[in-house]
C-alpha positions as CSV (number, residue, x, y, z in Angstrom):
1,X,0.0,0.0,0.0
2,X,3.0,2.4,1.0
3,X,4.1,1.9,-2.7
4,X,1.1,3.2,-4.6
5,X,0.8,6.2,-1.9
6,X,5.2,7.3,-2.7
7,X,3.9,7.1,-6.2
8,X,1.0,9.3,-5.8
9,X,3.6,12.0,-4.1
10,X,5.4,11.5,-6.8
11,X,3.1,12.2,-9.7
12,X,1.5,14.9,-7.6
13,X,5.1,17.0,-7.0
14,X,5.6,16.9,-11.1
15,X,2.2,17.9,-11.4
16,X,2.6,21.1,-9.4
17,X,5.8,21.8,-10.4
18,X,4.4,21.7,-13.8
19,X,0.9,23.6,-12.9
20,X,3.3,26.5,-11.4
21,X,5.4,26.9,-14.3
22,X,2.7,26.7,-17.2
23,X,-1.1,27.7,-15.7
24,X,-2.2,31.0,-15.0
25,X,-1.7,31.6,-11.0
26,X,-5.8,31.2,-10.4
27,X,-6.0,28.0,-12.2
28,X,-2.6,26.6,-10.2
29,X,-4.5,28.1,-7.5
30,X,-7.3,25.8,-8.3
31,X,-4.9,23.2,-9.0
32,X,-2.7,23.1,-5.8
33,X,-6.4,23.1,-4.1
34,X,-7.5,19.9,-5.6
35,X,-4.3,18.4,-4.8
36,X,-3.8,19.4,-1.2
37,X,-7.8,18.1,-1.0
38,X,-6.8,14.7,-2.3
39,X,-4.3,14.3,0.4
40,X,-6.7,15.7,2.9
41,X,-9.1,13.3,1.9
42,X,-6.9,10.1,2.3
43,X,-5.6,10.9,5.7
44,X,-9.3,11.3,6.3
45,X,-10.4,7.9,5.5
46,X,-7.2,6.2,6.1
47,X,-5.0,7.5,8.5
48,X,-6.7,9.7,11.4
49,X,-4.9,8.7,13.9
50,X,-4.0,11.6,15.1
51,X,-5.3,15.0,16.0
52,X,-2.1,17.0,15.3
53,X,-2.2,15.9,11.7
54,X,-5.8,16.4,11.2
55,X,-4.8,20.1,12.4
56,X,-2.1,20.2,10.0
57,X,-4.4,18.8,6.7
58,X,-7.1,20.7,7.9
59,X,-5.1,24.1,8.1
60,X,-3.0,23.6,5.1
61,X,-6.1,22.5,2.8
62,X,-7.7,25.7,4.5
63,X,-4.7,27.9,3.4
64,X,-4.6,26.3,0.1
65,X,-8.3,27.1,-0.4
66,X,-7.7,30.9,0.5
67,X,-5.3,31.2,-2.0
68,X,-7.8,31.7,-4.3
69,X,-8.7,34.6,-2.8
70,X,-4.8,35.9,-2.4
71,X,-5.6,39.6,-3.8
72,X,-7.4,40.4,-0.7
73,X,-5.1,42.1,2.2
74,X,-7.3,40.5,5.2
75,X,-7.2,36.8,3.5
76,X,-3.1,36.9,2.9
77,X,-2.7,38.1,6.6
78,X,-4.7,34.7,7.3
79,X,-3.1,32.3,5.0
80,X,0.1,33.5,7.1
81,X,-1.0,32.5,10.3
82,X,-2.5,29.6,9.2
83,X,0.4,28.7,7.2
84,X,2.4,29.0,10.1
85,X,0.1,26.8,12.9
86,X,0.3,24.0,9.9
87,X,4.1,24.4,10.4
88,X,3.9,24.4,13.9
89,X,1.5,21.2,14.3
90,X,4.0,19.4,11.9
91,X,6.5,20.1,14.2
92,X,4.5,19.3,17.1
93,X,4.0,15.4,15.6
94,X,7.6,15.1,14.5
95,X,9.1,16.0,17.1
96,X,9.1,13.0,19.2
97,X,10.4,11.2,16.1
98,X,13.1,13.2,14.9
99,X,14.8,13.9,18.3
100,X,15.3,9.4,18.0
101,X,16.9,10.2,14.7
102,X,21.0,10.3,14.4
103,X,22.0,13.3,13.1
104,X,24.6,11.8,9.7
105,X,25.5,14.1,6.9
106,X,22.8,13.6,4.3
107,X,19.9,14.0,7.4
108,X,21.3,17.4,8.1
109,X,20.8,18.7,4.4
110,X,17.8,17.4,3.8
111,X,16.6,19.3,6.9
112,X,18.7,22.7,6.2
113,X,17.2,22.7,3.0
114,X,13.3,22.0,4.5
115,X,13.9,24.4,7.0
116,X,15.6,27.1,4.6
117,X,12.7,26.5,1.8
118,X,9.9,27.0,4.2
119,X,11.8,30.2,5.8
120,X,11.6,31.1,2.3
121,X,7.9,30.2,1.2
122,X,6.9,32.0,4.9
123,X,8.9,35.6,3.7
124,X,7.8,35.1,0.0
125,X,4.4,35.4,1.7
126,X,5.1,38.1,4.2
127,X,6.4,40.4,1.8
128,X,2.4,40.8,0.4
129,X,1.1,41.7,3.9
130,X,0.5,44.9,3.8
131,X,2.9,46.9,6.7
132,X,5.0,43.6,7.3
133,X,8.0,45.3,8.3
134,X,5.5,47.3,11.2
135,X,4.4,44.5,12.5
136,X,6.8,42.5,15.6
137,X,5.6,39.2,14.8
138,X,6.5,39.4,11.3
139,X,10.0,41.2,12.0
140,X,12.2,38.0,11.2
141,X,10.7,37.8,7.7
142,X,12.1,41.1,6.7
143,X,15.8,41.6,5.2
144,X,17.1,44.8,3.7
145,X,16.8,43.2,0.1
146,X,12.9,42.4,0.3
């Protein structure tokens, strides 16, 4: 079963990568919607066991389904902090996990560049929030070449 699900993530990663670079940004809106619902939907009816992830779906389905609506001020300041308790309940369910893990060269990459690519995604985002750089929350998401 684990075989046709890495296939799935497989096939789904191409298929954004390739919605982003050749659809308009409201139909890889819609796009990155349907795919963030299919996942949704088989942790729904397969594997609920736990609360934190059903958070983390939930909230990241959420944010991809107020993407649509992106040009609105009041629904990008959402997606931000919704973004951001998806992060955080991720982190809340590894955590346990990963502090088991030994830390070996090709474990620390992988997770400097997961850490450095969301660090990215959540400034990409910040920069559209209207007085970011007023705001003390959103301080560490501003550099001097944003």
């Amino acid at each position: 079963m684990k075989s046709w699900f890495g296939l799935l993530v497989l096939i789904m990663i191409i298929a954004n990568v390739l919605a982003i670079y050749y659809l308009d940004p409201i139909t890889d809106r819609w796009f990155r919607l349907l795919a963030t619902v299919v996942f949704f939907l088989i942790f729904l009816f397969k594997y609920n066991t736990d609360k934190r992830l059903l958070i983390a779906f939930f909230s990241l389905t959420l944010c991809d389904g107020l993407l649509i609506f992106y040009e609105d001020s009041i629904v990008r300041y959402i997606i931000y902090v919704v973004r951001i308790s998806a992060y955080l309940a991720i982190i809340n369910f590894l955590y346990p996990y990963l502090s088991r893990l030994r830390l070996n060269f090709i474990t620390f990459i992988i997770t400097t560049f997961i850490i450095a690519l969301d660090i990215y995604m959540l400034h990409d985002m910040a920069i559209y929030i209207p007085g970011y750089r007023v705001e003390p929350y959103l301080l560490f998401c501003s550099t001097p070449w944003a």
